[in-house]
C-alpha positions as CSV (number, residue, x, y, z in Angstrom):
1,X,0.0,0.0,0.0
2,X,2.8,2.4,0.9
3,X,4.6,2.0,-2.9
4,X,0.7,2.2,-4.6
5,X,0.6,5.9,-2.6
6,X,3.8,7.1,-3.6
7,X,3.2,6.0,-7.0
8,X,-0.5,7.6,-7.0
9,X,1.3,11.4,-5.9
10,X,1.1,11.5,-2.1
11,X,4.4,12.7,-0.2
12,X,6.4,10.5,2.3
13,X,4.5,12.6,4.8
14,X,1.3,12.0,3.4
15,X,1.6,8.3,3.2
16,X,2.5,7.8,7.0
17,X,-0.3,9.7,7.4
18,X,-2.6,7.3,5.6
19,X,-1.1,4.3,6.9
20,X,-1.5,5.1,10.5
21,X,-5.7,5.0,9.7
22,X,-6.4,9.0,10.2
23,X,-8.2,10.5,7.2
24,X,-5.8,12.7,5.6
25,X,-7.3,16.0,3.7
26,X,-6.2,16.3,0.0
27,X,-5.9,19.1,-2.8
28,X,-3.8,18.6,-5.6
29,X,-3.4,16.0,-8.5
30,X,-3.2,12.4,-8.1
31,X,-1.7,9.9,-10.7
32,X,-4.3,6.7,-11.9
33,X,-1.9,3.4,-13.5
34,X,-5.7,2.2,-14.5
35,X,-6.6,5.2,-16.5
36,X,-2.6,6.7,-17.0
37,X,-3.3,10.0,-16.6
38,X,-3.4,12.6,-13.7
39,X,-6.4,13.6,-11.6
40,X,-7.0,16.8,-10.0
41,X,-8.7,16.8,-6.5
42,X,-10.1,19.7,-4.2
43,X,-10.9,19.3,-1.1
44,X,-11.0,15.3,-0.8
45,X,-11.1,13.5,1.9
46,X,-8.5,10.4,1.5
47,X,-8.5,7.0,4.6
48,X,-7.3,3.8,3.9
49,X,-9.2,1.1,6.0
50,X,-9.8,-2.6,5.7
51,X,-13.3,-4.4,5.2
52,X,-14.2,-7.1,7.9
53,X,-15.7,-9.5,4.4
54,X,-12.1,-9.3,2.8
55,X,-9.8,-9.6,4.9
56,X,-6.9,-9.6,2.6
57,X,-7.4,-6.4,0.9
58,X,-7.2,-2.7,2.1
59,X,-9.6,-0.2,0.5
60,X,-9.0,3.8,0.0
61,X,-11.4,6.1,-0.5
């Protein structure tokens, strides 16, 4: 998960951040492998957080 944040635009700060499971708020332009081109976001709210049905997987939204 930490690589897939550095990779998507977020800072080394940033990712900590996000790993520790505090809701980080976001402005700025955000890199997608899927689509290969750069987003830009206002104002988002960004938390990475695991689902009790899958177990194996970590979600961000």
């Amino acid at each position: 998960m930490e690589d897939l944040c550095k990779k998507i635009g977020f800072t080394v700060e940033q990712v900590r951040v996000l790993l520790t499971g505090k809701a980080l708020n976001f402005s700025g332009s955000l890199y997608s492998e899927e689509y290969r081109r750069k987003f830009n976001v206002v104002n988002a709210e960004i938390k990475i957080f695991s689902d009790s049905t899958k177990p194996n997987q970590l979600f961000c939204i």
